[in-house]
VOPAGU-226360 format. One line per 3 residues: number of its first residue (from 1); their letters; for each residue z, x, y of N, C-alpha, C. Coordinates in steps of 0.05 Angstrom, whole numbers, m for minus. Last residue first. Example, Ala and Ser with C-alpha at 12.3 -4.5 7.8 and 13.67 -1.06 7.14 Angstrom:
BEGIN
2	SA	142:257:m45:143:273:m21:157:258:1; 156:264:m114:156:246:m90:156:264:m66
***
This chain:
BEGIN
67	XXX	4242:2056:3074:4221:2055:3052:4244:2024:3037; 4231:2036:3144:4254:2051:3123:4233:2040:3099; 4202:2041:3204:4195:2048:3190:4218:2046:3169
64	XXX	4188:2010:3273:4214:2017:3259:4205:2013:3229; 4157:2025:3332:4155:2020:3299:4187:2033:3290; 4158:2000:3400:4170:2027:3378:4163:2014:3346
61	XXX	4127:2003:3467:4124:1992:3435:4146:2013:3427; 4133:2021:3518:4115:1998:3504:4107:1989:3485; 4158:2062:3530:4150:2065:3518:4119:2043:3516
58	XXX	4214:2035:3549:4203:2055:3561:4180:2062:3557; 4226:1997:3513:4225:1979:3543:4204:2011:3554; 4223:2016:3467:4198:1996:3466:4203:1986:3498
55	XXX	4267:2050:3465:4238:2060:3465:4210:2050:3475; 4308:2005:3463:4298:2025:3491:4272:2037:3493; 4298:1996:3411:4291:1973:3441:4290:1986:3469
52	XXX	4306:2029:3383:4277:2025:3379:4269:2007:3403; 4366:2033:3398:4345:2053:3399:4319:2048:3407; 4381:1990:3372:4382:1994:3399:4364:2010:3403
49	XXX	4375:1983:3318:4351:1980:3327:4354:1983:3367; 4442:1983:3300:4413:2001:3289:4390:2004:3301; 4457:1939:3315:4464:1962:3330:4441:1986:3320
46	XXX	4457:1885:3289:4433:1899:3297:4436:1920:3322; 4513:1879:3268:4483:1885:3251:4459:1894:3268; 4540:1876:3317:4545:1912:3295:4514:1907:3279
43	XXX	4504:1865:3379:4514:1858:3365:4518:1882:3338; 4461:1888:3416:4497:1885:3412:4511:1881:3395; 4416:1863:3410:4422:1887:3401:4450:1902:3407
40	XXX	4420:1815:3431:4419:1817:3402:4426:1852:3388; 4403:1809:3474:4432:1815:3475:4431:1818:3437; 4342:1814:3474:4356:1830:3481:4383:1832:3479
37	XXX	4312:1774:3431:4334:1775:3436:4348:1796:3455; 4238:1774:3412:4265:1787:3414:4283:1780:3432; 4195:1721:3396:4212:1741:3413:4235:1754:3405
34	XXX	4151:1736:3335:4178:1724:3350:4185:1735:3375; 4130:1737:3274:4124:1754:3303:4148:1725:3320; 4104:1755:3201:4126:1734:3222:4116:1756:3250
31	XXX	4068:1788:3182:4081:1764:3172:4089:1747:3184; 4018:1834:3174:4036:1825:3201:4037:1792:3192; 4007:1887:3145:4000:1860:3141:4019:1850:3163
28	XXX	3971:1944:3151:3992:1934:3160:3988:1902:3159; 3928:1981:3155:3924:1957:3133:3955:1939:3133; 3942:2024:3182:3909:2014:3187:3910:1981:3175
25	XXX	3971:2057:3214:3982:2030:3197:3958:2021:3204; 3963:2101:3253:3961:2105:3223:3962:2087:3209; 3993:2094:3297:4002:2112:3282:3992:2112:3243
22	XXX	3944:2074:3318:3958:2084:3335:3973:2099:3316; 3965:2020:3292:3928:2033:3275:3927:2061:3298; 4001:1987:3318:3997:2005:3295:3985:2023:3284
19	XXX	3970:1981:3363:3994:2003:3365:3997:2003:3332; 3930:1939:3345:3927:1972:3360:3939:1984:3366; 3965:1903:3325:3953:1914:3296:3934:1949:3325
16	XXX	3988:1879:3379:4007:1899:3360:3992:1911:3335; 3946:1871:3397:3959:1886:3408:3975:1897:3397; 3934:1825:3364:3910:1844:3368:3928:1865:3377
13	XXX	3978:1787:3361:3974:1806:3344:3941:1823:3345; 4018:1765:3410:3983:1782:3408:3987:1795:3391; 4053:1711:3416:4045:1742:3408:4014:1735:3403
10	XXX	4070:1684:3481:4052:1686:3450:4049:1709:3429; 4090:1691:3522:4108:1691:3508:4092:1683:3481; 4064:1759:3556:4067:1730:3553:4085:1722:3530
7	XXX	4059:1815:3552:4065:1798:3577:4067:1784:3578; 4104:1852:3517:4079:1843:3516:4087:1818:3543; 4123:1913:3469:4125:1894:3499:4105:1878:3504
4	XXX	4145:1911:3406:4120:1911:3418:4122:1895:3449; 4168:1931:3347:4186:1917:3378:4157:1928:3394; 4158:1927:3278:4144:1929:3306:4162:1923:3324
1	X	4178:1944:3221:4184:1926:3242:4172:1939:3267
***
């Protein structure tokens, strides 16, 4: 899962396959793309990814990786 900042409300999957390819995800298939929810990460199911949303406000992106 990608959390990727971005300026408009389209996704740019150019932008997010160059923060991937950034850590190496050369062949990363990109399925779905959506806005994010910021109060969403309140919630108990997606208390897990608070993290990756701060990273991605400070940061400008976070990859969220589980096998």
């Amino acid at each position: 899962m990608l959390f990727l900042a971005q300026p408009g409300s389209e996704p740019d999957f150019e932008a997010a396959r160059s923060r991937l390819a950034k850590h190496a995800w050369i062949k990363a298939d990109i399925r779905r793309a959506g806005p994010f929810q910021p109060d969403s990460v309140n919630s108990d199911e997606m208390r897990v990814f608070h993290r990756h949303y701060e990273e991605c406000l400070e940061h400008g992106g976070s990859i969220v990786w589980y096998p």
